[in-house]
ROKE-790290 format. One line per 8 residues: number of its first residue (from 1); their letters; for each residue x, y, z of C-alpha. Coordinates in steps of 0.1 Angstrom, whole numbers. Layout:
<sites>
NUM	A	X/Y/Z | ...
</sites>
This chain:
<sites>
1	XXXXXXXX	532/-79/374 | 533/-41/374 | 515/-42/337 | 488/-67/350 | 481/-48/381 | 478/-14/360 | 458/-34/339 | 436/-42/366
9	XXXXXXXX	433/-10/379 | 421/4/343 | 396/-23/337 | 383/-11/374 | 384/22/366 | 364/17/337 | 338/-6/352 | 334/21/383
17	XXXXXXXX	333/49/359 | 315/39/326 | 278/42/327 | 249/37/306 | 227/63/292 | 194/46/284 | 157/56/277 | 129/62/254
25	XXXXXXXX	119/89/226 | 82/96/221 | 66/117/191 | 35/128/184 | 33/107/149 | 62/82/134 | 93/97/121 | 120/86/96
33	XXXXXXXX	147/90/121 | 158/95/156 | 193/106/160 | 205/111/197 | 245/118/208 | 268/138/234 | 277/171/216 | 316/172/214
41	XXXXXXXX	322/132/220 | 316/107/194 | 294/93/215 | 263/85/193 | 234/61/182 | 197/65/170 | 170/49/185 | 149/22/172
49	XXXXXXXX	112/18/156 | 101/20/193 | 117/54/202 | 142/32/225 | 181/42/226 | 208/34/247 | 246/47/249 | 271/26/266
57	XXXXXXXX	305/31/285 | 300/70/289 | 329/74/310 | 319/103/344 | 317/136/337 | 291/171/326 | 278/169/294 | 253/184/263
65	XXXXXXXX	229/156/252 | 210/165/217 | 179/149/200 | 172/159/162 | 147/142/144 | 127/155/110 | 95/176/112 | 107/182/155
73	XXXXXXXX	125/203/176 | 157/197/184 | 166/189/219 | 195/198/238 | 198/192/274 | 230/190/302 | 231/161/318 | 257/143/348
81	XXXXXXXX	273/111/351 | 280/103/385 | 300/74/397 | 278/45/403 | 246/56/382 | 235/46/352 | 207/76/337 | 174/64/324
89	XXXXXXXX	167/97/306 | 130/101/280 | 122/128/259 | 94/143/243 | 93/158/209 | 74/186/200 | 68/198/163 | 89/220/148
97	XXXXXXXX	70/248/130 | 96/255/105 | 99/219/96 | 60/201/98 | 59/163/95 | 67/143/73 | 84/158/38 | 65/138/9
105	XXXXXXXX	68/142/-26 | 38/124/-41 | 11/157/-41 | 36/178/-66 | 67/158/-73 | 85/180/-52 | 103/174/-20 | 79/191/4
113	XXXXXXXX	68/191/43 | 36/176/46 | 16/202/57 | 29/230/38 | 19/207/4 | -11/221/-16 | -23/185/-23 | -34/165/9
121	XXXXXXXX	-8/134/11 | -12/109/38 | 20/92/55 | 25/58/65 | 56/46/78 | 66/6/85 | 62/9/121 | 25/16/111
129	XXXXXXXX	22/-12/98 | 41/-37/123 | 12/-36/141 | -7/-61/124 | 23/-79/104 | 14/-94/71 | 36/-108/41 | 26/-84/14
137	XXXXXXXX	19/-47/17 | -11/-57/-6 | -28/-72/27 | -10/-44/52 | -35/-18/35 | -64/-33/50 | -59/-7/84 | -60/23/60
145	XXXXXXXX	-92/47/65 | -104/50/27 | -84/22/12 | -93/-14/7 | -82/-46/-8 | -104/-67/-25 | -108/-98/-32 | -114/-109/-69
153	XXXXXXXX	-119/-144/-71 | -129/-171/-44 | -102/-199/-57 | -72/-178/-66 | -71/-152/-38 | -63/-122/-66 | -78/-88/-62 | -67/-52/-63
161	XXXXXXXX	-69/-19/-41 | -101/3/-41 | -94/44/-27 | -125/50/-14 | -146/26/-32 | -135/29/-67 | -123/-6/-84 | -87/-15/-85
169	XXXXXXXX	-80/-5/-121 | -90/35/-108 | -53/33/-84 | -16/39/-101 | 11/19/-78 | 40/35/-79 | 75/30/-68 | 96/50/-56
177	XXXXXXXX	73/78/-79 | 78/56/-110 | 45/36/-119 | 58/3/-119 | 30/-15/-113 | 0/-18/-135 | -37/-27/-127 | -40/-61/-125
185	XXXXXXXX	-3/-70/-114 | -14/-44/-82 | -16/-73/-62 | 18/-89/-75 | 36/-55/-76 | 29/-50/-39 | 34/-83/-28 | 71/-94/-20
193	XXXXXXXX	82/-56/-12 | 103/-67/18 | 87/-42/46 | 124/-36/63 | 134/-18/29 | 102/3/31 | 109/39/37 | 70/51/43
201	XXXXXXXX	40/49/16 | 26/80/3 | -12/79/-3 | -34/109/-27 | -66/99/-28 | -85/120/-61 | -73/125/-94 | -35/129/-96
209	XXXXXXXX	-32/123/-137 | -18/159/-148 | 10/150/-132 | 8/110/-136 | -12/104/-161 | -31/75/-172 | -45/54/-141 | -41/81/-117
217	XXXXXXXX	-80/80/-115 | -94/74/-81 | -57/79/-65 | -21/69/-59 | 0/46/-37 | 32/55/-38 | 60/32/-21 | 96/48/-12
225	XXXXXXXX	121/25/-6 | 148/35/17 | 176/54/9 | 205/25/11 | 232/55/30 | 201/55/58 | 198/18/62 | 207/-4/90
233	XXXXXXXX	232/-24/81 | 208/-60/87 | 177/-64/95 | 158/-99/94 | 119/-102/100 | 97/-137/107 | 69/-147/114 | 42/-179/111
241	XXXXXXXX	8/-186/120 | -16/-215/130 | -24/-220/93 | 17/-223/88 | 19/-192/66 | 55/-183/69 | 68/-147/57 | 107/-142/62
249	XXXXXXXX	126/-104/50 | 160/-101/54 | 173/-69/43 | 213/-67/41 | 234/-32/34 | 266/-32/21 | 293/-3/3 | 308/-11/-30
257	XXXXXXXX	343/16/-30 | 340/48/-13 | 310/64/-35 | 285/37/-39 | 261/22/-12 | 237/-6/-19 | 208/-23/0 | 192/-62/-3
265	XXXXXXXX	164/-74/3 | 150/-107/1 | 112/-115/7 | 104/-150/10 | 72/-165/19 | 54/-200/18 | 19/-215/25 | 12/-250/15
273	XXXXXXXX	-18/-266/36 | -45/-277/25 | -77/-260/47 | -112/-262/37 | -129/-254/67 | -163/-244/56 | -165/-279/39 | -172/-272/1
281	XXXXXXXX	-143/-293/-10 | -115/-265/-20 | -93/-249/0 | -102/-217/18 | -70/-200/7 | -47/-206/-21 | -16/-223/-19 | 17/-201/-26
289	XXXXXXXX	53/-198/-29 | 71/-167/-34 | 104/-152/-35 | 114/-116/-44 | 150/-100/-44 | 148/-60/-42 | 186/-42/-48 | 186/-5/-46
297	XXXXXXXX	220/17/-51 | 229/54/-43 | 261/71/-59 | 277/103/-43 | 281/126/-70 | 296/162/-72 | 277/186/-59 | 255/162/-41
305	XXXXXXXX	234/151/-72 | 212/123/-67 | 214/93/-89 | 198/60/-79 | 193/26/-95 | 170/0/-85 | 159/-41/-96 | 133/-65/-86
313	XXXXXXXX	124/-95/-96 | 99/-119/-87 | 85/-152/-90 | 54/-167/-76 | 32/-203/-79 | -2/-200/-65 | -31/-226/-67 | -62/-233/-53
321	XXXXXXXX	-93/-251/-61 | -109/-291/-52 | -85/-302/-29 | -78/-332/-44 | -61/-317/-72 | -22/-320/-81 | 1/-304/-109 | -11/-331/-132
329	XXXXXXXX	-47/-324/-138 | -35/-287/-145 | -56/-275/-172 | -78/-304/-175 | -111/-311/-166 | -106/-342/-143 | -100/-320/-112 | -110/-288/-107
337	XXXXXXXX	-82/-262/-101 | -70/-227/-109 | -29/-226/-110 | -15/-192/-115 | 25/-189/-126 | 35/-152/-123 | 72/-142/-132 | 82/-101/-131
345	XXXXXXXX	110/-81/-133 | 113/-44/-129 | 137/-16/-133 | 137/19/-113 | 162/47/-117 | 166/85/-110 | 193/107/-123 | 204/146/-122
353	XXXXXXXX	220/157/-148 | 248/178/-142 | 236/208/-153 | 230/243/-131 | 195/239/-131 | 176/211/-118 | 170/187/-142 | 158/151/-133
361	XXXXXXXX	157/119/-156 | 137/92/-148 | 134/63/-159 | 115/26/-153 | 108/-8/-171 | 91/-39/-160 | 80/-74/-177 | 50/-93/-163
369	XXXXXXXX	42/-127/-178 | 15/-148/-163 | 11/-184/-173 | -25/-192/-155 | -49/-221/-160 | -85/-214/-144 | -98/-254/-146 | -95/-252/-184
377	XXXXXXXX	-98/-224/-192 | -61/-212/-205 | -49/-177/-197 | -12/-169/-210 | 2/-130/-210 | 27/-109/-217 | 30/-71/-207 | 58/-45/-207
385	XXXXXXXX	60/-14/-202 | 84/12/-202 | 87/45/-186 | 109/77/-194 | 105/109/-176 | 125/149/-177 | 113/172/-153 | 127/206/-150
393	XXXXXXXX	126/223/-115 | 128/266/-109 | 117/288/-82 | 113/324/-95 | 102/348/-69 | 68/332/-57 | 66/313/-78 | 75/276/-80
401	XXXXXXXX	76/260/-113 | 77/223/-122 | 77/212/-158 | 84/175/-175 | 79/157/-204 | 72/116/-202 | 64/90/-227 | 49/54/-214
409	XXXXXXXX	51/27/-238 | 31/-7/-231 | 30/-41/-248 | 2/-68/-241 | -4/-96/-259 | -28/-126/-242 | -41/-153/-255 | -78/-145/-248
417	XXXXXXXX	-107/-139/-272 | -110/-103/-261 | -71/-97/-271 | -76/-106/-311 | -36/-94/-313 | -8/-82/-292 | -12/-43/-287 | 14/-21/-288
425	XXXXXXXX	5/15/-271 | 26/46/-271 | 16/77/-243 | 36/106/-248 | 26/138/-224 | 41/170/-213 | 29/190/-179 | 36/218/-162
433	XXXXXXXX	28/232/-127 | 35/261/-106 | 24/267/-70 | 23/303/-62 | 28/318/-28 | 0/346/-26 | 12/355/14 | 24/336/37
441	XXXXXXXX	-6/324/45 | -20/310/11 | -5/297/-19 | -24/283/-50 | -12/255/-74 | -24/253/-109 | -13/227/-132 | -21/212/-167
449	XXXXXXXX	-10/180/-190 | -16/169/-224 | -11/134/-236 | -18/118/-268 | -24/77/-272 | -16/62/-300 | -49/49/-299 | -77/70/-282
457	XXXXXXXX	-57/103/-293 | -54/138/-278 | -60/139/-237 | -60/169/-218 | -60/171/-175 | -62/201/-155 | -58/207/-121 | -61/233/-92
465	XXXXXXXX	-54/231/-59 | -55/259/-31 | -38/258/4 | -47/286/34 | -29/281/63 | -52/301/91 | -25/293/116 | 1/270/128
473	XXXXXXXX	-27/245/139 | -50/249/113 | -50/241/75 | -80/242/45 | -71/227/12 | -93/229/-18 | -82/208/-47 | -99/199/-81
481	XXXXXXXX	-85/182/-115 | -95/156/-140 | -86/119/-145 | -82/94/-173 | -74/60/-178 | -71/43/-210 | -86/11/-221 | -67/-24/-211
489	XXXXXXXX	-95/-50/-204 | -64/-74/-195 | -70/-48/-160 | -108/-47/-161 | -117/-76/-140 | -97/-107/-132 | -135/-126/-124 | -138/-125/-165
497	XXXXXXXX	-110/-151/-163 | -122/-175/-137 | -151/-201/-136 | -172/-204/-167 | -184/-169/-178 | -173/-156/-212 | -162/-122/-217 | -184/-103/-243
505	XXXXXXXX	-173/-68/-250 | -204/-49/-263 | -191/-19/-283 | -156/-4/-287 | -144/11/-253 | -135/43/-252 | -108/60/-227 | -123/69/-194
513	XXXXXXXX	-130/103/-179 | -135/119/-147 | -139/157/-128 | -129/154/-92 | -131/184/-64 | -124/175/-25 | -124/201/1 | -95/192/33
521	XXXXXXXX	-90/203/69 | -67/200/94 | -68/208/131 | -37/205/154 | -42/203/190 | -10/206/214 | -19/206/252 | 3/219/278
529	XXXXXXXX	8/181/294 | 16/172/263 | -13/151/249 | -13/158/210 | -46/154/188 | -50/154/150 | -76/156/134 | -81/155/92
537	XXXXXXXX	-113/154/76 | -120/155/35 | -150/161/20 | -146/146/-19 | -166/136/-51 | -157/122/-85 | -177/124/-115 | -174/96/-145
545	XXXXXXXX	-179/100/-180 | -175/66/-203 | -168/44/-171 | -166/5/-181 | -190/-9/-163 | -191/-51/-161 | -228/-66/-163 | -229/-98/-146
553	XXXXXXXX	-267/-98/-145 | -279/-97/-178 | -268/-133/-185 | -250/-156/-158 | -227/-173/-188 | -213/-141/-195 | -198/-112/-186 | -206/-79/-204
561	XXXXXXXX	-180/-48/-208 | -192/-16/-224 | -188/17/-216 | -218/31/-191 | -247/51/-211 | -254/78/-184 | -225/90/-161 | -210/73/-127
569	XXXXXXXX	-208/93/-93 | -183/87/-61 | -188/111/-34 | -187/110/2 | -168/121/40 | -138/111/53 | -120/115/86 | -89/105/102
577	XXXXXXXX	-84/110/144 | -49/105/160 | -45/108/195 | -13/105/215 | -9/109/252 | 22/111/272 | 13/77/291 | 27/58/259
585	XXXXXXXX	-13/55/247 | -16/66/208 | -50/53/188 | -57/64/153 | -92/61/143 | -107/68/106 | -143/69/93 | -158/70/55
593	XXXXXXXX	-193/77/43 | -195/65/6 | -226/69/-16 | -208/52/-51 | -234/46/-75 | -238/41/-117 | -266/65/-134 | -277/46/-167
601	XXXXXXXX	-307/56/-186 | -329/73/-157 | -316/50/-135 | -292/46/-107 | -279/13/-96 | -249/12/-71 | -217/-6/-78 | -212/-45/-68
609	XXXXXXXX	-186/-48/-41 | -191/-11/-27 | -201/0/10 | -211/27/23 | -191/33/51 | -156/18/66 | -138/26/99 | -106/18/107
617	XXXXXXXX	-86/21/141 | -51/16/158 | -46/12/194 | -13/12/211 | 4/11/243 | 36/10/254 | 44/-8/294 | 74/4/297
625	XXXXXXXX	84/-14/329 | 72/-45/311 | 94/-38/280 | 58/-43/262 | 36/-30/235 | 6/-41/228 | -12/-31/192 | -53/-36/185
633	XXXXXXXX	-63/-31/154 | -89/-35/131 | -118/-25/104 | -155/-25/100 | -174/-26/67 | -210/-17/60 | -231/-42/37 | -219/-47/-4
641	XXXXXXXX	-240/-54/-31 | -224/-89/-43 | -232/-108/-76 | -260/-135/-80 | -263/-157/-109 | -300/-155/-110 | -332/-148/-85 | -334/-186/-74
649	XXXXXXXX	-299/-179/-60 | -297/-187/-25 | -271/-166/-13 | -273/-132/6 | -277/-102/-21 | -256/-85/-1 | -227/-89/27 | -237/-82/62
657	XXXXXXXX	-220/-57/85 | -186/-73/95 | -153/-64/115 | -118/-84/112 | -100/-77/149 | -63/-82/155 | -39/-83/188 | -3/-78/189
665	XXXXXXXX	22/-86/220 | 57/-73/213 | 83/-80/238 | 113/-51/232 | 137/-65/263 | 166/-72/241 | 188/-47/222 | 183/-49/186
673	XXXXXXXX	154/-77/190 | 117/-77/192 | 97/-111/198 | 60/-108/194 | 32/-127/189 | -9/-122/185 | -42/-133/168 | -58/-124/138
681	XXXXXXXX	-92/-122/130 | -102/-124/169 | -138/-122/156 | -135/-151/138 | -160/-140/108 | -154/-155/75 | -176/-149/45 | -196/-184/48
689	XXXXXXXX	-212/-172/78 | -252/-172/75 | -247/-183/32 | -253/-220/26 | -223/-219/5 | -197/-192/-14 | -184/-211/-44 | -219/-221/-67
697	XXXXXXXX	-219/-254/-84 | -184/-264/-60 | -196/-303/-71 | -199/-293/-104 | -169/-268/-116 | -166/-281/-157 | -205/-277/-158 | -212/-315/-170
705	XXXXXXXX	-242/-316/-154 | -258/-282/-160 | -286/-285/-189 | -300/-256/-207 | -330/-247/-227 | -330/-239/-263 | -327/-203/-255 | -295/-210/-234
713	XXXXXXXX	-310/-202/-202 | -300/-231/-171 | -327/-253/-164 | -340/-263/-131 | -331/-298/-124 | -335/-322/-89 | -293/-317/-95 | -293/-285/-100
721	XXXXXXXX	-323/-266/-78 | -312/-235/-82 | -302/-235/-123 | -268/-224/-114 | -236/-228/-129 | -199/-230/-114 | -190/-194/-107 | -164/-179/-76
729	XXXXXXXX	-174/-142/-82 | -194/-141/-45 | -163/-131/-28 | -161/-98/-11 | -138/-109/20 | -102/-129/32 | -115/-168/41 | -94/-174/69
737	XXXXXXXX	-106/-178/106 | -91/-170/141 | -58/-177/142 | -27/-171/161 | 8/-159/145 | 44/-154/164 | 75/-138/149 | 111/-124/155
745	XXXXX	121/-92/142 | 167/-88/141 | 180/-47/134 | 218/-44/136 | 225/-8/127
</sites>
């Protein structure tokens, strides 16, 4: 009885005593990590993607509470527990001018603080993009200013990612820093990423091939996984929508002995209804499965050198097409359709070897084999590529050295006319940079690389970049370089592949060139009530030499690759605004002006599938007493130049202005869980709006019933009014309508 009774009285005691410290952290932009505990108690936790954090059973007393987080000042502040009063306590982080930002590392492979880098690097974390959940980062990139993914084809749903209007196969993907992902896998290589295991994503827009090399043209994405000792320990993520897409990531961490932490990830998504809303017979979006398993370890070694390892491997069946059709008439010419079978494996490592100085090995490897059918038309590939990389890291004085050396090796083989035999390609370069400090103040960069292709021969691409910091609030950057990209037509232009155009390469294609120069500036402003506003405008230009240019004019049956006979120009404005006010209201609003064109004998003619301006915007705000935040986000695009097969065409020549719109609701009530729910597309615009169709000849895909003249030219026929052929290259937007989408989001740390 005593026991129970003193039992009682402890449970009491605690109950009386124990209290809850609870509230929220804001910041004036996302950061990695929140870390909030009760200096000499082990009493600690970190808050979540909201800034939310809570500490339970705090037993009475005086205490030191402290807030650290990257790129901020710390906070430390006493605090009280009383008896019978739980503490709702916020706190407001301010930046810390010894430690700016975000660190990134894709400007000058070098571990850096974002605004003390000589190279302008944008930062996007996965909160970011939570605000308008989709299942591939592919899609997610849609809300950033400058950046764009585009739609290839009208059946399949394949495109790539333009940087400020230049064509897909102008962007390296990188992972992790390793260029994993090649130009026409972009959009496989980005999709199936489980966002949970996404660190942030690292954005250069210019020229970035003395350091990169080939691909590095109009820019870089560069995607860092999270470090598997930082990750929570489970996180699951899904959602669904009125059109009964459903996207699930489950991310898992787990410790194998007392040195080696790993991370899992699984991405899993589905979509198998048949829509075909603007009544042409196929379905408005392809049909897909998918499943991708990402694993990620990091060993403790002596001296706290880093070595990681990294897999991922994917498979993914897509179709779409006459929506009659089934796996039996694949490949035929019964019923239209255009089946795409997509297996890939890659392989990412970093090691230090244990050497005094800083020497990195890196290394990657990936396999892509397609297996496609577009109605008969039979496209079967096989690519690898492998990746090795030393780079050798010294400060000496002011001066900050970085030197490597890196061979790239790529197979492809197809079985395509324009592929006559499998090519194997061997890039072997060596760089070196070194970033000077002049005064604290300024500090210049000046780097240089040399590669040599086993085919096109010797390449060399310099670069320069400057950085004067006029004070803590206000930053100019001056950067300028060169770019190449060697020839792979298997990443020129995935519409070559579909419908019933041949491909036709006109001369030998020679590597392209290009000069690029863009002038930065940033402006910090910190008022005293502590509203924060950023703003970041770049003024840039890029200037081609031997771009390959794809004529789809000349003859609708075809399409024609050749170098361009003239040069190619891409120049414009960009600015991004983010505002944050202590209220819980933060928008982020970016603007382009583009003026992309091709000169060609005398004569300019602007790119298909280009605009000339694009805005893109973020809206959020936080009710607390409502446990609610509520995201608006969306994009506006000026009018495109799109392809027509010939002057009796009746489609628009060009897109009109349109804007896809999206609402979030999340509901943050629950520890570790977040329910929320919204509409996409809240405009409701689709590209069939004010066209009398998108797909030409949909009634007609094999072309039975198309006659042509002796010349080869299509003939006007009562079938055929407009002497067109089946073709899906009109595409320049996402075919899906209003529609509503819920989801649950699980973080156990």
């Amino acid at each position: 009885m005593k026991y129970l009774f003193l039992t009682i009285m402890i449970f009491s005691g605690k109950m009386l005593y124990s209290q809850t410290i609870s509230g929220e952290v804001n910041r004036n932009n996302e950061s990695q990590l929140i870390k909030i505990r009760l200096l000499d108690t082990e009493f600690k936790t970190e808050a979540d993607s909201l800034g939310n954090y809570k500490l339970e059973n705090v037993p009475q007393g005086n205490y030191k509470i402290q807030i650290t987080s990257m790129g901020f000042k710390p906070i430390i502040q006493k605090i009280s527990i009383k008896e019978i009063e739980n503490l709702n306590l916020d706190f407001q982080l301010k930046d810390n001018d010894n430690e700016l930002n975000e660190v990134v590392v894709s400007g000058t492979l070098k571990a850096v603080k974002r605004l003390e880098s000589a190279v302008p690097v944008e930062v996007y974390s996965p909160v970011f993009f939570k605000r308008n959940p989709t299942p591939s980062i592919y899609e997610a990139l849609q809300n950033i200013n400058g950046v764009r993914p585009q739609l290839n084809c009208g059946v399949c749903n394949t495109g790539d990612i333009h940087i400020n209007g230049l064509e897909g196969p102008y962007t390296l993907v990188l992972i992790d820093g390793m260029p994993i992902v090649s130009s026409l896998s972009t959009v496989y290589g980005l999709s199936g990423i489980p966002n949970s295991l996404v660190e942030r994503i690292e954005i250069v827009k210019g020229p970035a091939s003395s350091l990169y090399g080939s691909e590095a043209v109009g820019g870089l994405i560069n995607i860092i996984t999270k470090n598997p000792t930082n990750a929570p320990i489970f996180s699951a993520d899904y959602f669904t929508t009125s059109y009964f897409e459903s996207n699930l990531d489950l991310g898992v961490k787990f410790k194998a002995g007392k040195k080696a932490t790993s991370i899992l990830g699984v991405n899993y998504f589905n979509y198998d209804q048949l829509i075909d809303k603007d009544q042409d017979n196929f379905t408005d979006v392809t049909l897909s499965e998918r499943i991708s398993v990402f694993n990620k370890w990091n060993f403790q070694r002596n001296n706290n050198r880093l070595f990681t390892i990294a897999a991922r491997g994917m498979y993914e069946d897509r179709w779409g097409g006459d929506v009659r059709w089934e796996k039996k008439f694949r490949g035929g010419d019964e019923i239209y359709g255009e089946s795409i079978y997509t297996k890939r494996g890659e392989l990412i490592g970093t090691y230090q070897l244990p050497f005094e100085e800083k020497l990195m090995l890196s290394f990657s490897g990936n396999v892509h084999y397609q297996d496609s059918r577009y109605g008969t038309t039979s496209y079967i590939a096989n690519q690898k590529i492998g990746f090795l990389q030393l780079t050798w890291d010294k400060k000496i004085g002011r001066n900050d050295f970085l030197a490597g050396i890196a061979i790239r090796y790529t197979y492809y083989d197809d079985n395509t006319a324009a592929t006559k035999e499998a090519e194997s390609t061997w890039l072997p370069g060596i760089f070196v940079q070194d970033e000077i400090t002049i005064s604290p103040k300024s500090q210049v960069l000046l780097g240089a690389r040399y590669d040599y292709n086993s085919i096109h021969g010797s390449i060399f691409t310099p670069r320069l970049a400057y950085r004067f910091k006029a004070n803590d609030n206000s930053i100019f950057r001056l950067n300028a370089g060169t770019g190449f990209r060697v020839v792979n037509l298997f990443t020129e232009d995935h519409a070559a592949l579909t419908g019933s155009r041949d491909v036709v390469i006109a001369n030998n294609l020679n590597p392209e060139k290009s000069i690029n120069a863009n002038l930065n500036y940033i402006q910090k402003i910190n008022f005293t009530n502590g509203t924060f506003i950023g703003i970041e405008t770049t003024a840039f230009y890029t200037g081609f030499s031997n771009k390959i240019i794809s004529d789809y004019e000349t003859d609708p049956n075809k399409i024609i690759y050749d170098n361009i006979n003239g040069y190619a120009i891409s120049q414009g404005i960009s600015t991004n605004v983010d505002v944050n006010f202590p209220s819980g209201l933060k928008m982020i609003v970016g603007a382009t002006l583009l003026d992309n064109k091709n000169v060609e004998n005398g004569i300019s003619e602007k790119p298909f599938l280009t605009e000339n301006f694009t805005s893109t915007w973020s809206v959020s705000y936080k009710l607390k007493s409502l446990s609610l935040l509520v995201d608006y986000t969306g994009n506006v695009y000026s009018p495109m130049k799109l392809p027509l097969l010939n002057e009796y065409d009746p489609r628009n020549p060009k897109s009109p202005w349109y804007s896809i719109q999206n609402i979030q609701f999340t509901y943050f009530g629950y520890k570790n869980f977040e329910f929320y729910g919204g509409i996409k597309n809240l405009l409701n615009f689709t590209p069939k709006q004010n066209n009398p169709f998108l797909i030409s000849r949909a009634n007609d895909p094999f072309d039975k019933k198309v006659q042509y003249d002796s010349a080869g030219k299509v003939l006007v026929t009562p079938d055929n009014p407009y002497g067109l052929t089946f073709d899906t290259t009109y595409v320049y937007g996402q075919n899906q309508t209003f529609r509503g989408f819920f989801g649950l989001r699980y973080n156990f740390k």
